[in-house]
N, C-alpha and C positions, 0 to 999 in steps of 0.2 A: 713106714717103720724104718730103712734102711736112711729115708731123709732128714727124719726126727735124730736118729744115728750119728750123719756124717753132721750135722748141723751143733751137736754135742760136741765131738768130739772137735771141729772150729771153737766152741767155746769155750774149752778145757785147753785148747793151746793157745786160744788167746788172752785167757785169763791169766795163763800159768806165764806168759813173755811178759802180760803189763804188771804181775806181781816182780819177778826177775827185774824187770826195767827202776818199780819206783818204790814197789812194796806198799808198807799200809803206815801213809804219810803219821809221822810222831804229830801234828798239830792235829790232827783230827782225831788222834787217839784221846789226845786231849783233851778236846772238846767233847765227844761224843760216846769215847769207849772203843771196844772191840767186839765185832760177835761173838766172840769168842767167852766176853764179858760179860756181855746180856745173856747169854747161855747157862754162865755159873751162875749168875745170879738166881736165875730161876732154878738151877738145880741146887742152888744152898735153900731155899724157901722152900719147897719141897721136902730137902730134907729135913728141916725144921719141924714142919706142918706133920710130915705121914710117918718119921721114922723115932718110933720110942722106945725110949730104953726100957721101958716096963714090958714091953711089947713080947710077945713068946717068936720063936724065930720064924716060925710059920707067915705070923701074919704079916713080922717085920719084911719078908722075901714078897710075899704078895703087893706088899706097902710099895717094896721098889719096883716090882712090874708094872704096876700104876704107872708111879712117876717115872720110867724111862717109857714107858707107851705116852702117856701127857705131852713131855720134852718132845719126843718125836714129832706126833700130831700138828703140836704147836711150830715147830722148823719148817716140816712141811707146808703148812697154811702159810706161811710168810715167804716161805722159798717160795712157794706157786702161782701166789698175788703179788709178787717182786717179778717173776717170768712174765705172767702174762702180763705186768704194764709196761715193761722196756719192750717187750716183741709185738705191743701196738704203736711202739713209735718209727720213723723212719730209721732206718741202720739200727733196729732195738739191738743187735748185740752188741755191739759196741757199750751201750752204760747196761748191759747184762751182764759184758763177760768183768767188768771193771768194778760189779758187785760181788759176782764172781773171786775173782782176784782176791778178795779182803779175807779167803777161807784156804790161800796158800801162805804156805812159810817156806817158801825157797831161801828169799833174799832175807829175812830176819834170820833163819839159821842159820845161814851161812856167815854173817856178822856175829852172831853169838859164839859161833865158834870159833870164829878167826882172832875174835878180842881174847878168848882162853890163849890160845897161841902167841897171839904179842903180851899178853898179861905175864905169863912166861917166862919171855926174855927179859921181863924185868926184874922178877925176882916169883920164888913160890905160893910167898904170900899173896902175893897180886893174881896167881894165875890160878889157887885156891877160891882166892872171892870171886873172878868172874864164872868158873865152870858148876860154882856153885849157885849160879843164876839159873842154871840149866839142868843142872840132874839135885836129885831125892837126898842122894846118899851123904854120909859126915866127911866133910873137905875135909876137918881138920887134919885128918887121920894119914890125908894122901901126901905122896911124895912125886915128884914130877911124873914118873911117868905116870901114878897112878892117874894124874889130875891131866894126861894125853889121853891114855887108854879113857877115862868115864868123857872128853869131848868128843872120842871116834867115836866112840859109844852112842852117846845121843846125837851124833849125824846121822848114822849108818838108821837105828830106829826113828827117829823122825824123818828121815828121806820116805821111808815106807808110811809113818802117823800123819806126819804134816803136807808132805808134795802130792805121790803120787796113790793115797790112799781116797783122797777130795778129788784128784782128779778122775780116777777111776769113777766114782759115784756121780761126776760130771755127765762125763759119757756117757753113762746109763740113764739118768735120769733129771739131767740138768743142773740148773740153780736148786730145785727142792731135794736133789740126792745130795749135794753137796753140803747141805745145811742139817741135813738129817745125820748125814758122817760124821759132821763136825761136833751136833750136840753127842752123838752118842759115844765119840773120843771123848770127849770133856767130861760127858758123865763117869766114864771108866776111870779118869786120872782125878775124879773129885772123890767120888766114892764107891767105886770098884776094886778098892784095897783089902785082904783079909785082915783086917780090923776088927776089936770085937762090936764096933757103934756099927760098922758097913759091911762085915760077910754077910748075913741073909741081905741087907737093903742093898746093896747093890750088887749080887748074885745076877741080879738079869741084866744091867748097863755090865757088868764085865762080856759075860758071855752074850752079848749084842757086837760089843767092839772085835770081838774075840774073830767073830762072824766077819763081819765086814771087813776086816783087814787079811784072810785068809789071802786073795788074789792079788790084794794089793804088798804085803809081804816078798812073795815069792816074784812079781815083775820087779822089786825093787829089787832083790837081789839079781836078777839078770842084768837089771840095770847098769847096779854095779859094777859088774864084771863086764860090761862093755865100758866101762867109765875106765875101767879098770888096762883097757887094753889101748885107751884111746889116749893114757896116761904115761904107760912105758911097766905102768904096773903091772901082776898077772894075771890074766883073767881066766887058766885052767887052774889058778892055786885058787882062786876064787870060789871058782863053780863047785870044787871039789869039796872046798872046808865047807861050804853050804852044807850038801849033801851029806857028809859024813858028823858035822858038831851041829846044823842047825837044830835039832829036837832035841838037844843035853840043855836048851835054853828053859826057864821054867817055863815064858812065854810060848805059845804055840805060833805065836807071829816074829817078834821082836829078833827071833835066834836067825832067821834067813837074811835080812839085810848086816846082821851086825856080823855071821859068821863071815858073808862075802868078800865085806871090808875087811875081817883078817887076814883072810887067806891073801886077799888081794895086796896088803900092806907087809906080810909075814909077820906078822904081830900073834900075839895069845890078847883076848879081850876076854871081858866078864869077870870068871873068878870070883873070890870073896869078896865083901863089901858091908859096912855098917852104915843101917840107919837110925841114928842114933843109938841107945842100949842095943839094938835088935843086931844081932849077926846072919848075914845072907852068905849062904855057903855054894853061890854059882858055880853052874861049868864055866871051867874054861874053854872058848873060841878059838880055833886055831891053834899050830903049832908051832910059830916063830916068837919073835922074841919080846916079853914081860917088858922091857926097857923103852918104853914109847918115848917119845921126844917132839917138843913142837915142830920140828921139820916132818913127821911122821901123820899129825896134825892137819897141813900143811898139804901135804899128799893127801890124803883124805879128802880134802877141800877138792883139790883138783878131779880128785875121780867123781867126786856128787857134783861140782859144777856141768862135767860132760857128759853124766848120766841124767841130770834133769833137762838137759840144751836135747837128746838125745828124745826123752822121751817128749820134748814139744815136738822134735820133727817128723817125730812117727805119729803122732798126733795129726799135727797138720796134715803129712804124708796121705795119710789113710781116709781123711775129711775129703781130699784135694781130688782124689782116687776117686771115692767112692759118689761125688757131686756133678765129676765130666760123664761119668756111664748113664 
């Protein structure tokens, strides 16, 4: 057990470096797609297939327990026939952890948000269409800082969605936890919305992701606030705004990595927000200051670059530890 253990968490820091190093080459996306892709894919067919509008709400909520128990199944059967053929080959972790690897998004997030930030300096308009590649809500609407605050924003929750919520599920349970995490993120962000087509059908893919990201939330936010201190930023304003704004978030996860980053930036984050007609009347994060700025951006960047480099070394760390005893 303890071997099965440390042999994980090897795979989780070396998936998470050779993501860091080269990420998931644009020519083979090309070619092939993303799991990330093949995932929706099967979760739009699905939904297609089992979820009807005629349907009474009951049976539509039952509809989507099916289809996120299916999605699952099906990850794990490929995550576990992907395991066991790279660990009959010599060095199998090596092209395991580099399968691995294709279910982080350190190095793509961190280009997403850094293109908001130079998008920026060139004008609103430019820094509107790129962060609007990355979050839900209506660009039009925002004014610089809004369009700093919503890229901290989806750093700080994808640091916990994207990095280190796949890596957690690594550890635990390999390449098949990690394919499992991923489809049941995707089901939440495809059709886990209160929608009136997706509140019963996907009632169970919310509160699946809801679940699985409880541990991984809350290390993120420690993360950060070690990012935070390894930064010049703070890392007791950090821990604080967690503890005291993280559950004014509507999310029961989303609100501990993004309060961290405020505190840790002295920023307010969240607040209201339009998606499309719809008005979302969030808490605000934090108590500093509404006025974000690409340099603010920028800082941000810096503190998830040394909180993800952080959590590979304690990864390794603890693999390195626990394989000499």
């Amino acid at each position: 057990m303890l071997a099965a253990l440390a042999d994980n968490l090897a795979l989780a820091a070396l998936g998470l470096s050779i993501e860091a190093a080269i990420g998931y080459p644009p020519r083979l996306f090309a070619a092939i797609g993303h799991p990330v892709t093949w995932i929706g894919a099967l979760i739009a067919a699905l939904d297609r297939s089992l979820n009807h509008d005629g349907a009474p709400p009951l049976l539509r909520r039952l509809a989507g327990v099916v289809a996120i128990l299916a999605v699952v199944a099906i990850a794990f059967a490929i995550g576990w026939l992907l395991q066991a053929a790279c660990l009959a080959l010599p060095f199998g972790i090596v092209p395991l952890a580099v399968l691995t690897s294709s279910l982080y998004a350190q190095r793509s997030l961190y280009s997403h948000v850094k293109e908001v930030a130079d998008e920026l300096d060139h004008s609103l308009e430019r820094g509107r269409a790129s962060v609007g590649k990355i979050v839900g809500r209506d660009v039009a609407r925002l004014d610089e800082a809004g369009v700093s605050r919503a890229a901290i924003e989806s750093l700080a929750e994808n640091f916990s969605d994207g990095v280190i919520g796949p890596a957690l599920a690594t550890i635990l349970f390999g390449l098949p936890g990690a394919l499992i995490y991923k489809a049941s993120n995707t089901a939440d962000s495809m059709i886990g919305h209160r929608t009136m087509r997706h509140e019963a059908f996907g009632w169970a893919s919310a509160r699946l992701d809801d679940l699985l990201n409880l541990p991984a939330a809350r290390l993120s936010a420690a993360l950060v606030a070690t990012g935070a201190a390894m930064t010049g930023a703070s890392p007791r304003a950090a821990v604080s705004t967690c503890l005291r704004d993280s559950r004014a978030h509507a999310s029961p996860n989303a609100g501990w990595p993004e309060a961290a980053m405020a505190g840790a930036l002295d920023l307010r984050l969240g607040g209201p927000r339009a998606y499309g007609a719809h008005e979302v009347q969030g808490a605000w994060l934090g108590s500093g200051r509404t006025a974000a700025t690409p340099t603010d951006i920028r800082r941000a960047l810096r503190i998830f670059r040394c909180a993800a480099a952080t959590a590979i070394c304690a990864f390794a760390g603890a693999a390195l530890t626990m394989l000499s005893n």
